[in-house]
C-alpha positions as CSV (number, residue, x, y, z in Angstrom):
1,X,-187.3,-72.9,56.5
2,X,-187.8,-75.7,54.2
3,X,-190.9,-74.4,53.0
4,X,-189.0,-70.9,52.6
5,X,-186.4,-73.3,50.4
6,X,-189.3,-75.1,48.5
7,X,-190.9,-71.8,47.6
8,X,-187.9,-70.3,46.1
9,X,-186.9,-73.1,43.9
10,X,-189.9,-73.6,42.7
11,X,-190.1,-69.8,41.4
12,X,-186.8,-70.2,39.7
13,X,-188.0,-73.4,38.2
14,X,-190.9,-70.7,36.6
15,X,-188.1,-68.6,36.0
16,X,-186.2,-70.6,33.7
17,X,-189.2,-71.5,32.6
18,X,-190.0,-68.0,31.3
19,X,-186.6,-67.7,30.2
20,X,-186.3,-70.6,27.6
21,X,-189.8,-69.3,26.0
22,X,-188.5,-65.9,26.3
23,X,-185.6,-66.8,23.7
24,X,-188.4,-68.5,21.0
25,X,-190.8,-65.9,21.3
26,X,-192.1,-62.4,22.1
27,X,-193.1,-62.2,25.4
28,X,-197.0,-61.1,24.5
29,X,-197.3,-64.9,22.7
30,X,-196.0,-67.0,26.1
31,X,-198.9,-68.5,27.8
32,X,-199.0,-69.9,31.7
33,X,-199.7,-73.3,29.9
34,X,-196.3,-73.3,28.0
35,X,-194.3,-72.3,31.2
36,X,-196.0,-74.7,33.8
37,X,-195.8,-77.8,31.5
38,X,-192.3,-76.7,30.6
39,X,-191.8,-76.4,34.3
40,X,-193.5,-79.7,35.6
41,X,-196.0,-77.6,38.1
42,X,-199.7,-77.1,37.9
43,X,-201.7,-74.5,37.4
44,X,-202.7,-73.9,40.8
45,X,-198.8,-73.8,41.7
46,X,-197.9,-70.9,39.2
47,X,-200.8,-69.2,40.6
48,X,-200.2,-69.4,44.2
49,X,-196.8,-67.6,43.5
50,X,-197.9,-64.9,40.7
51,X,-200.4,-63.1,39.8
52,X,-199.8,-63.4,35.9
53,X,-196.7,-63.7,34.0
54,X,-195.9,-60.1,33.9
55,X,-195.7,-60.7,37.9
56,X,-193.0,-63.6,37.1
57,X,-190.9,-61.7,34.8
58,X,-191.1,-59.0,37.2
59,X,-189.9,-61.3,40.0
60,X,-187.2,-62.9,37.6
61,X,-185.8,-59.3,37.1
62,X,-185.6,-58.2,40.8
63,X,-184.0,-61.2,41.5
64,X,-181.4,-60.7,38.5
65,X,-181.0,-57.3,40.2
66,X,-180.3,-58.7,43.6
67,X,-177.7,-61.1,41.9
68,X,-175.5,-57.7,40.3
69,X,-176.0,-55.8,43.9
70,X,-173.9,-58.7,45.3
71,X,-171.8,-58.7,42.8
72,X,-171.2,-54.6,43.4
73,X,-169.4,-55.3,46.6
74,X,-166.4,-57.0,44.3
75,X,-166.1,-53.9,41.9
76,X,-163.6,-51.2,42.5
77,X,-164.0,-48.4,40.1
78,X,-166.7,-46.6,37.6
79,X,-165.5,-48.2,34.7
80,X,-165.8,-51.7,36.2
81,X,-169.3,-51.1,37.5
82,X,-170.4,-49.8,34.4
83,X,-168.9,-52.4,32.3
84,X,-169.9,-55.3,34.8
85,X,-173.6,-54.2,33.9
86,X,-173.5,-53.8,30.2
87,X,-171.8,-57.1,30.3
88,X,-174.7,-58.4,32.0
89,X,-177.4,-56.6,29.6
90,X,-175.6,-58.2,27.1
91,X,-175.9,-61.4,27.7
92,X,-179.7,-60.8,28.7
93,X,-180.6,-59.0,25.6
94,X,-182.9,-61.3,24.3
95,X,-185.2,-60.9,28.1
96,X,-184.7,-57.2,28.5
97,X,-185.9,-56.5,25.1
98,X,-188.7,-58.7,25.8
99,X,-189.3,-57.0,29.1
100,X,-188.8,-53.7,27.4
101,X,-191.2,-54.3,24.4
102,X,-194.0,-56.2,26.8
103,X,-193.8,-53.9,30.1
104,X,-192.3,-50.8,28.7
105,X,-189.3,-48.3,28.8
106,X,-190.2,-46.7,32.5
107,X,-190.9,-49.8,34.0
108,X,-187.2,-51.6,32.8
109,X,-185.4,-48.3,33.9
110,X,-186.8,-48.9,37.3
111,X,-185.1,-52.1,37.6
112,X,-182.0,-50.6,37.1
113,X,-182.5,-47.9,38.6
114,X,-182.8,-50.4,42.2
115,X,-179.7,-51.7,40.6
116,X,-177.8,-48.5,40.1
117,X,-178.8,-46.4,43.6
118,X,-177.0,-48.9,45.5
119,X,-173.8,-49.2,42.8
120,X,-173.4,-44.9,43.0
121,X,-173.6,-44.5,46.9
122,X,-171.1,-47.3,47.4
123,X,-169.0,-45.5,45.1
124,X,-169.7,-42.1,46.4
125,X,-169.0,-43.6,50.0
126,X,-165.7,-45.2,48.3
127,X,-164.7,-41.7,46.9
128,X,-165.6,-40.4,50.2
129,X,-163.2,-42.3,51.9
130,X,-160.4,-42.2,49.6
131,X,-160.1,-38.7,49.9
132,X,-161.0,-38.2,53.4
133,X,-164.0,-35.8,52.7
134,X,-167.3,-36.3,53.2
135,X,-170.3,-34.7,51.7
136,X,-174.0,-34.0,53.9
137,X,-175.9,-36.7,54.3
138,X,-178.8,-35.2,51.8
139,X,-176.8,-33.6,49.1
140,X,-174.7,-37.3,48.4
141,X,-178.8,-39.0,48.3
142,X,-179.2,-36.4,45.9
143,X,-175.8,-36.9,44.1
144,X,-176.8,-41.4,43.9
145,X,-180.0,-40.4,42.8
146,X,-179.0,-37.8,39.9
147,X,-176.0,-40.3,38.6
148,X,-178.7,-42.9,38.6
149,X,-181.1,-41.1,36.8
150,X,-178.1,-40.0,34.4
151,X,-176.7,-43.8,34.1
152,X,-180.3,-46.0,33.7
153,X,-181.1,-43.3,31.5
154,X,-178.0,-43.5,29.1
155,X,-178.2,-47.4,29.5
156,X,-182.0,-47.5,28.2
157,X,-180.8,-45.5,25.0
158,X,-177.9,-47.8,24.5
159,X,-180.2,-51.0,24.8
160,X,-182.5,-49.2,22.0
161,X,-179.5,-48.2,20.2
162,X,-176.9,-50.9,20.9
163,X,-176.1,-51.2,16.9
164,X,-175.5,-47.6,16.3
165,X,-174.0,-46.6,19.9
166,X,-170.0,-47.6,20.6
167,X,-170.3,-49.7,24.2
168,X,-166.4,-48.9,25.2
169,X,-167.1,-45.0,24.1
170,X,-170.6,-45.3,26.4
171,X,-168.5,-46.9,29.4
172,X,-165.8,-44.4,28.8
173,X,-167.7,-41.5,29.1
174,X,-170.2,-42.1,31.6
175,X,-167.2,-43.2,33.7
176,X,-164.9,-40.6,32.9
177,X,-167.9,-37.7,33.7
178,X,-169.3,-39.4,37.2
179,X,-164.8,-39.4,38.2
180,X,-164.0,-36.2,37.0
181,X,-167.5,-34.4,38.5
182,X,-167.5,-36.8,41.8
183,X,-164.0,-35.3,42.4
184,X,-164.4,-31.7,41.8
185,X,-168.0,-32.3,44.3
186,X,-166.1,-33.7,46.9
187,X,-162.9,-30.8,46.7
188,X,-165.6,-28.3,46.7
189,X,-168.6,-29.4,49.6
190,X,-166.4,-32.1,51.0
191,X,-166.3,-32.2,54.9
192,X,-163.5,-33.8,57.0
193,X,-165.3,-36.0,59.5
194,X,-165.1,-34.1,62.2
195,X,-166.6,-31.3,60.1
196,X,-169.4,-33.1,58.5
């Protein structure tokens, strides 16, 4: 267990680490010498935990990820969700355009997309038992995975296009369309329990 403990806080140390260069420079310019010397570790340590930076900064964003899935469990609508992760995008926007510029579009979506699957079935699930319906097992995996697809995907455009791109009208919308379609889904395929 204390080796467990050790372990982690010494990745976070690399972490923040990463994150202070992050904020002076492009991602393709920080070295492993800047981080471990920033971090107090040697090189051996760095390397015993990651394979290369990229495998840091992909750790750092999982475990950013992890961080907004427990914060999903104190959110209550689609607006709220949406806006709790726009928030967070904001004030990461100097590290996700890093990521995005040094890793690429596809591989950012897929971090929220880990992030989003587990926000759109607790809020099917939640719409589910509000209304006492209850879709088939397989068509609401197919209903998470398509307003994932739909909401990393409109996120990743609003990251490129966050100057030009209103984020109330974006939380709105996407909010307002997963609502209004989630309702007329579960009116339509919805099961009573006993039924499902």
């Amino acid at each position: 267990m204390k080796h467990e403990i050790t372990t982690m806080n010494t990745k976070k140390a690399l972490a923040n680490s990463l994150r202070k260069a992050m904020e002076k420079k492009t991602f393709s310019k920080i070295t492993v010498s800047e981080i471990i010397i920033d971090c107090g570790v040697n090189r051996k340590t760095f390397y015993y935990h990651f394979q290369d930076i990229y495998d840091l900064l992909k750790w750092m964003l999982e475990q950013d990820a992890i961080e907004i899935v427990k914060k999903f469990d104190l959110v209550v609508d689609y607006e709220e969700a949406i806006t709790f992760v726009m928030n967070y995008v904001e004030s990461n926007e100097h590290i996700i355009n890093c990521a995005y510029d040094s890793i690429g579009h596809d591989h950012v979506k897929s971090f929220f997309y880990s992030d989003f699957i587990t926000l759109m079935n607790s809020l099917i699930t939640g719409a589910e038992e509000r209304v006492g319906l209850y879709l088939d097992e397989s068509y609401k995996d197919f209903l998470a995975k398509f307003y994932t697809e739909a909401l990393s995907g409109m996120l990743m455009e609003w990251i490129k296009k966050k100057n030009t791109i209103d984020k109330q009208l974006v939380v709105t919308s996407i909010s307002s369309t997963i609502h209004l379609s989630l309702a007329e889904i579960l009116n339509k395929l919805g099961k009573e329990k006993n039924n499902k």
